[in-house]
C-alpha positions as CSV (number, residue, x, y, z in Angstrom):
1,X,-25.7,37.3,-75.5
2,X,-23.2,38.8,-72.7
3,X,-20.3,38.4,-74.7
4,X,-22.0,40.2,-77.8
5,X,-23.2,43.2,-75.5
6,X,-19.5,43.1,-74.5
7,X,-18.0,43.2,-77.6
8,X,-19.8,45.6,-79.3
9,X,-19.3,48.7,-76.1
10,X,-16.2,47.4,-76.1
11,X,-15.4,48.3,-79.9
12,X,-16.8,52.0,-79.3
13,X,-15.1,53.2,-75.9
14,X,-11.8,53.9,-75.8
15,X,-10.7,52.3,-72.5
16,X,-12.1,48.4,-73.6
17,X,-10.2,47.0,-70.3
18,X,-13.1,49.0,-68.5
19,X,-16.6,47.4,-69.8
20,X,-18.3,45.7,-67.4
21,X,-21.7,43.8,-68.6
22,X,-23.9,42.4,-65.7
23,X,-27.1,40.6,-66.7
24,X,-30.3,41.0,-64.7
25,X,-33.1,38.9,-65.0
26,X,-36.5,40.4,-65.0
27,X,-40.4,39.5,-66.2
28,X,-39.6,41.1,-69.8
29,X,-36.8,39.3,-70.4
30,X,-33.1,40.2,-69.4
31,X,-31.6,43.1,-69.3
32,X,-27.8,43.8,-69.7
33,X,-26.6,46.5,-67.9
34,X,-22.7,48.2,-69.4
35,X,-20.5,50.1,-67.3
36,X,-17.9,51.8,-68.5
37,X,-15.3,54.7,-67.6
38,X,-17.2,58.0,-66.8
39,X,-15.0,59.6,-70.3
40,X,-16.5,56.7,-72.3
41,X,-20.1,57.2,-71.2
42,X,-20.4,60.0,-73.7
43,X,-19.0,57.7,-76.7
44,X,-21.0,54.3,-75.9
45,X,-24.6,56.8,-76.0
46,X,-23.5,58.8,-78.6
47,X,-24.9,61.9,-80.3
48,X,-28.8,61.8,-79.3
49,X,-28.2,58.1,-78.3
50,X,-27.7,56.9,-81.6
51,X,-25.1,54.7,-81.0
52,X,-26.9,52.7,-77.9
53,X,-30.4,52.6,-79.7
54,X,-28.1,50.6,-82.5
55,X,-26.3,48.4,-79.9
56,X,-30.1,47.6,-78.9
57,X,-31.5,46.8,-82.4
58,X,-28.4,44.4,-82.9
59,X,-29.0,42.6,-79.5
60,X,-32.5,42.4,-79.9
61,X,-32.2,41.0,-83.5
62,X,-29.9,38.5,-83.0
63,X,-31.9,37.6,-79.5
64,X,-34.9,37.3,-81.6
65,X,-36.8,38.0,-78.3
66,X,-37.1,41.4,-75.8
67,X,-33.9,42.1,-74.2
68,X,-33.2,45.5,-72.8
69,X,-29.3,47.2,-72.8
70,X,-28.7,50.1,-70.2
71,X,-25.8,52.1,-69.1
72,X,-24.4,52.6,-65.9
């Protein structure tokens, strides 16, 4: 699921070589947290977050269980 959360950020920023995906366990179910250059923040959220919020669905769909995606 890391390596999906990865891929995905790192196909919308334009400085790939600095994602960074850490996963935190938590009651809910894990959470994957993306950090990426401070330019890029504005590109992986996107326009009224659109672009996160459709990172999420994917993740959670393919997870077929809660899992939460944040940026850093």
């Amino acid at each position: 699921m890391k390596d999906l959360v990865e891929y995905l950020a790192k196909s919308v920023v334009d400085q790939p070589e600095r994602v960074r995906v850490q996963e935190r366990r938590t009651r809910e179910g894990p959470v994957y947290m993306v950090e990426v250059a401070p330019e890029d923040k504005g590109r992986l959220i996107g326009k009224q977050g659109r672009v996160i919020e459709s990172i999420r669905t994917l993740v959670r769909a393919y997870a077929k269980r809660k899992v939460g995606v944040e940026v850093r």
